[in-house]
Structure formats: C-alpha cells, structure tokens
N, C-alpha and C positions, 0 to 999 in steps of 0.2 A: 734276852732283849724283848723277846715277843710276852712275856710273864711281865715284864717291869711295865711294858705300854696297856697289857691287860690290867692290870693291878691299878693305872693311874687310870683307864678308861671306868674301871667300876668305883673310886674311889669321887669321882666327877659325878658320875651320874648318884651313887648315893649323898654328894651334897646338894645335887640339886631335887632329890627328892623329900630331904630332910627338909632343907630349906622351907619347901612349897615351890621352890621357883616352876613357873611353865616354861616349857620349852614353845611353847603357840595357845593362842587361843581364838576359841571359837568365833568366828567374824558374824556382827548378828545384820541382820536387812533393814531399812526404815521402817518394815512394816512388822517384825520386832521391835523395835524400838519403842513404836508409837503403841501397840499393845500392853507392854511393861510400861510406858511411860502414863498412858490411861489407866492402867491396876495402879499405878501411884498417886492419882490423883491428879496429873498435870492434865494439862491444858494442851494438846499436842495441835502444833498448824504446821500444815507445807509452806515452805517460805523459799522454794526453789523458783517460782517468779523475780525474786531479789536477785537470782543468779542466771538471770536471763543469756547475759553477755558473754557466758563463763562455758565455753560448752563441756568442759572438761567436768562440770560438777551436775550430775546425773541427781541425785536427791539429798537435799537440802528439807530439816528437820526441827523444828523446837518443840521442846515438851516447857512450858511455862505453869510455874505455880501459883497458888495465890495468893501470895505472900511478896510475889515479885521476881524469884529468881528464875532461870532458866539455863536450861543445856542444851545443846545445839549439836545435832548430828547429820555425817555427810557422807552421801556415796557418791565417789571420785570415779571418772571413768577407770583410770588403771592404779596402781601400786603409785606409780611416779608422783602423779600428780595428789596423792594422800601423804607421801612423805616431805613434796616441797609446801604445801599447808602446815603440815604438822611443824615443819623449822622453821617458817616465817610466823606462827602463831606463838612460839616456844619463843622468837625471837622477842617477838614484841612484848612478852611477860616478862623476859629479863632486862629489859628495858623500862617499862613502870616500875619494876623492883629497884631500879638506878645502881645495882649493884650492893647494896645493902642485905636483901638474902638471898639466898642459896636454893636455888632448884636440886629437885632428884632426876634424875637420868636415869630410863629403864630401857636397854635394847635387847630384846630376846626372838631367835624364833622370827615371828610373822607379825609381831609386837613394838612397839615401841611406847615407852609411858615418861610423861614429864609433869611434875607437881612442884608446885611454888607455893609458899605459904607465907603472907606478910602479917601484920597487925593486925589488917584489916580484909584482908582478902585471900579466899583459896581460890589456885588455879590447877585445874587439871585437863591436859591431853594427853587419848590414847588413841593410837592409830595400828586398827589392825588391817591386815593386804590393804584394799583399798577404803578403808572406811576411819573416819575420823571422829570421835566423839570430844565437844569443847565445852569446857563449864569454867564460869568465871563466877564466882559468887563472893558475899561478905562471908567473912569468917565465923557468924553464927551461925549461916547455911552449911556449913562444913558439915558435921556429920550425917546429915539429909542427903547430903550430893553424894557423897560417901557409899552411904548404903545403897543409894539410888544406881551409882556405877557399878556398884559389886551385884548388882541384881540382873542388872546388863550385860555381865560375864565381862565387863570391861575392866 
C-alpha cells in the first residue's frame, strides 16, 4: 500500500515538473510592477484615488503604453478580497464573450490564471495570494502583454 501511494506521489510530482506546471508563484509588489513596467516602456500611474471608496484595495496600478493599451495591477488587503475580483472580473469576460469562446482556467498553489481570447480581444487574469494583475487588450497587443506578464513572473 504505502509503495503504490509512493509510486503515484512521484509519478504526480514528475508530471508536474515535466509539464513546467508551478505549484506557486512568486507574488511581486506595485513597486515591482511599476519598475518592470517602466524597463518596458509603459507609462506607470497610481490610480488608487479611483479606489477611494474601496478600503479593501490598498494599491491600485497601470502601466499604459503608447500605443494605447494597458494593464492594471492591484494589491488587495487580503487573499479574500483578490479572489472575489479575480471572479467578478473573470465573470464579466465571459460575459462580453456571450458565450462564443472558451476561457482557460488555471488554479494552482497560490495562483489562479484565466485567459480568454476572442477575434478581437485578449484577456488576461492572474491572481496571486492577494495580488491581481488585469489586461484587456486588442488581439494585436497580445503578444506584448504576453511577454510583458511573463516578465512580471505572472
């Protein structure tokens, strides 16, 4: 018994290393953020005044390009309050998608990641413990925002 659960415990952890999957990842600070987001060229402004009301959203973030698009990052006072953003914002993408395509679902770990990809539009959220990164962009920003999130360890 204990050989068959060791055998399926190493045979898990080698697909998830094969994979690449993480089991977590690193949570970065707004002030990461806006450091990568200025090596990128954006345009980074505090935009936590717009969250006056909200006392639950501690730093509020965009990195804007010059081209027009932006992504928008948030530190939530707790976990809770990054996970009920991340499913009311996850909601509202499948909702302009009206059902037509098909989001990705990623829960892992300290993680959770949702992409949506229409004709015209990429959308990506990932929220790690309490931190929420949101990019909505046209579909020929896609690979920018792309790179730009993998630079973010998001």
């Amino acid at each position: 018994m204990k050989k068959k659960l060791l055998l399926g415990l190493t045979i898990l952890l080698t697909i998830f290393l094969v994979t690449g999957c993480e089991l977590s990842k690193k949570q970065i600070t707004a002030e990461d953020f806006q450091k990568i987001g200025e090596d990128e060229g954006l345009i980074v402004v505090d935009v936590k005044e717009q969250f006056k009301d909200y006392d639950y959203v501690d730093k509020a973030i965009v990195g804007a390009s010059q081209e027009g698009w932006q992504v928008e990052f948030y530190e939530l006072s707790d976990k809770d309050h990054a996970e009920t953003m991340f499913a009311k914002n996850k909601k509202e993408f499948q909702e302009e998608a009206d059902g037509k395509y098909k989001g990705e679902t990623r829960e892992i770990g300290n993680y959770s990641t949702y992409i949506l990809e229409t004709d015209t539009q990429y959308m990506s959220l990932t929220r790690v413990n309490n931190t929420v990164l949101y990019a909505k962009v046209g579909i020929a920003t896609k690979d920018t925002v792309v790179e730009l999130i993998k630079k973010l360890g998001y």
